[in-house]
Each structure stands twice: as C-alpha cells, then as structure tokens.
C-alpha positions in Angstrom: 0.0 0.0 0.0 2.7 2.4 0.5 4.6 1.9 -2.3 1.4 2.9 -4.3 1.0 5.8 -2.2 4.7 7.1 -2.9 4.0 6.4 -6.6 1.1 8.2 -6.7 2.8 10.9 -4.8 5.5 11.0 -7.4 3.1 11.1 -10.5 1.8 14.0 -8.8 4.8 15.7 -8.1 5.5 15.2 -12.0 2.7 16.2 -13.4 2.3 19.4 -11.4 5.5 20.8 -11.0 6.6 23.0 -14.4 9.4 21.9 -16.5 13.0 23.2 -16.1 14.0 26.3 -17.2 16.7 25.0 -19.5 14.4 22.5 -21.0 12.4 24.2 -24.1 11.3 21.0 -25.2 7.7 22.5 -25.6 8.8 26.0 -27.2 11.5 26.3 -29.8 9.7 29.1 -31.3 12.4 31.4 -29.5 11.5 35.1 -28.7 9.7 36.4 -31.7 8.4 39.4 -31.6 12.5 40.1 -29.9 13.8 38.7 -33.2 11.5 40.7 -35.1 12.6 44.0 -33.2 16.2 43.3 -33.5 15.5 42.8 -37.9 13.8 46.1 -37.7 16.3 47.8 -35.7 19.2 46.7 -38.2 17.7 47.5 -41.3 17.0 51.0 -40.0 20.5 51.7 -39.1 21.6 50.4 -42.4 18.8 52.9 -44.3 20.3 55.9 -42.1 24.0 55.2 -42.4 23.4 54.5 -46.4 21.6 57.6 -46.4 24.6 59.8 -44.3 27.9 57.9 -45.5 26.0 57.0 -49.7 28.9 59.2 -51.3 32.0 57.7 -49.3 30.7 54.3 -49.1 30.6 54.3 -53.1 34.1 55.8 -53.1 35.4 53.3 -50.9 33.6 50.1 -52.9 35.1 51.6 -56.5 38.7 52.2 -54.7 38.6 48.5 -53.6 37.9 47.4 -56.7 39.8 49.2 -59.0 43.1 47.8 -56.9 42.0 44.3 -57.3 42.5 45.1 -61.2 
C-alpha cells in the first residue's frame, strides 16, 4: 500500500511541478516578436548610415575594386 502511495505521490509531483527552465522542449519558437525588433532595428540603421555615408561608401567600394585590377 505504501509503495502505491509514494507512486502516486511522485506522479503528482510530476505532473504538477513545471518543467525546467533549460528545457524548451515545448517551445522552440524562441522570442519572436524580440527577433522581429532586433530585424527592424538593423535594417534602419543600415537605411540611415546608407543615407549619411552614400557618397564615401561608393568611393570606398570603386577604390577596392579598382586595386584588385
């Protein structure tokens, strides 16, 4: 009788207590909506340096080139 008792115990342990921290067995979705900011966040740095640095980014891309000629 006791051994059913601890086992019954131990099922309810288990089924009540939440899964580990480290264990995202349930969702590998990650952080979206953290991903999506961080996407959003590059692309308008790149629009705002392209827009500042257009004229010395093209000088440095044709000087690059030209010495690999």
């Amino acid at each position: 009788m006791a051994t059913i008792l601890i086992t019954l115990a131990r099922l309810r342990l288990t089924l009540i207590s939440p899964p580990p921290a480290h264990d995202r067995s349930r969702d590998d979705r990650g952080d979206v909506p953290g991903w999506v900011l961080v996407t959003l966040m590059s692309v308008g740095l790149m629009v705002v340096i392209g827009a500042v640095a257009e004229d010395q980014l093209t000088e440095m891309l044709r000087s690059a080139l030209n010495s690999v000629k």
